[in-house]
Wavefront OBJ file of the C-alpha trace (Angstrom):
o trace
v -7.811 -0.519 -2.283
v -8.913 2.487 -0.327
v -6.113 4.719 1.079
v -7.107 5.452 4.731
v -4.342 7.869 5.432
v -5.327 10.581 8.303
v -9.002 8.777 8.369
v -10.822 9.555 11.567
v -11.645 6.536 13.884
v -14.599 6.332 15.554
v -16.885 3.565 17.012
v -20.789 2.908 16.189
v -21.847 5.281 18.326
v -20.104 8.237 17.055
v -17.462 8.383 19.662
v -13.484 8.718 18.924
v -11.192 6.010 19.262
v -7.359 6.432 19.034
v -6.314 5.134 15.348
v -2.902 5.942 13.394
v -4.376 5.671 9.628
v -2.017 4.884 6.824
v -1.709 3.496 3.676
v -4.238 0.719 4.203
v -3.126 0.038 7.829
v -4.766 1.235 10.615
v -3.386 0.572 14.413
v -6.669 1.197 16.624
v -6.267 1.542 20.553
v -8.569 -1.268 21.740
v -11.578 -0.029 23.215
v -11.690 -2.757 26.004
v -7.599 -2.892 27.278
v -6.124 0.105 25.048
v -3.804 -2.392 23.318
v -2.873 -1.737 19.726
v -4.967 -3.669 17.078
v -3.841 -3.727 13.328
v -6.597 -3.599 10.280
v -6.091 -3.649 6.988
v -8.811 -1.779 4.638
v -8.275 -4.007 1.792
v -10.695 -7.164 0.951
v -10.756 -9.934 2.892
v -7.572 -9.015 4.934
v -7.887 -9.051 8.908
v -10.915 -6.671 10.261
v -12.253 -5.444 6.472
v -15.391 -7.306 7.472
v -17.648 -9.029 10.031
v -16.130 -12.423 8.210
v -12.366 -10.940 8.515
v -12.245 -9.825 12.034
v -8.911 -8.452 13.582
v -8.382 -9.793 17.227
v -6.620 -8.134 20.356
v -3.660 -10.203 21.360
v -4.208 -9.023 24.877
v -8.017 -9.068 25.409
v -8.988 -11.302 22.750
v -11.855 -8.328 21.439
v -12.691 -8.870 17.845
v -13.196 -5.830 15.828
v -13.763 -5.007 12.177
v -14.013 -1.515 10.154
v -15.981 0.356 7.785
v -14.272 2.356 5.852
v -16.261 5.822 4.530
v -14.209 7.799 1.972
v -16.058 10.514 1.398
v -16.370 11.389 5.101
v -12.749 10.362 5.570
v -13.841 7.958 8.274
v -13.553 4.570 9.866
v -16.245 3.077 11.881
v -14.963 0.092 14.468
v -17.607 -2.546 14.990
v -17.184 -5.111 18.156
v -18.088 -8.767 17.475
v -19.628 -9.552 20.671
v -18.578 -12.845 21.470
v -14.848 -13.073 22.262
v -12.601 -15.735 22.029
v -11.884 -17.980 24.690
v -9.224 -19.873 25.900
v -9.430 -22.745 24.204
v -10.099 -21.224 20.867
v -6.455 -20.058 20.974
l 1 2 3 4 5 6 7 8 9 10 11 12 13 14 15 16 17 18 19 20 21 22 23 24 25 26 27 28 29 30 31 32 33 34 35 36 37 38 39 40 41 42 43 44 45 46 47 48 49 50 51 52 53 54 55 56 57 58 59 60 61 62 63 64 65 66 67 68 69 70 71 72 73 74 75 76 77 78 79 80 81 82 83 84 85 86 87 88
């Protein structure tokens, strides 16, 4: 279980998103409606991988991290194709 505490966030391109990083937990600012989304950098809990995405409540974005220790960062991947209404 990797401690993420003060991680960086930041999104495939290299530019900063708003995260609070502790523990485990992260809360990201959603890069599409600035709502907060909560991860969890632990296997197969919501948005560790592309298989355990974390989803906005508001705008329905999925998202996932990858976690680098060494670097003490977090990089948030998208999943394209959002949920839609009736997947709810």
């Amino acid at each position: 279980m990797p401690t993420i505490t003060g991680f960086k966030c930041v999104d495939k391109s290299g530019f900063p998103i708003l995260c609070d990083a502790f523990g485990n937990n992260v809360a990201i600012r959603c890069p599409s409606c600035s709502t907060p989304i909560l991860v969890i950098a632990r296997k197969n809990q919501r948005g560790s991988d592309p298989t355990h995405v974390s989803t906005c409540v508001a705008c329905k974005l999925r998202i996932w991290i990858k976690v680098y220790e060494k670097k003490r960062l977090l990089i948030v991947h998208q999943i394209k194709e959002n949920l839609s209404a009736i997947d709810l």
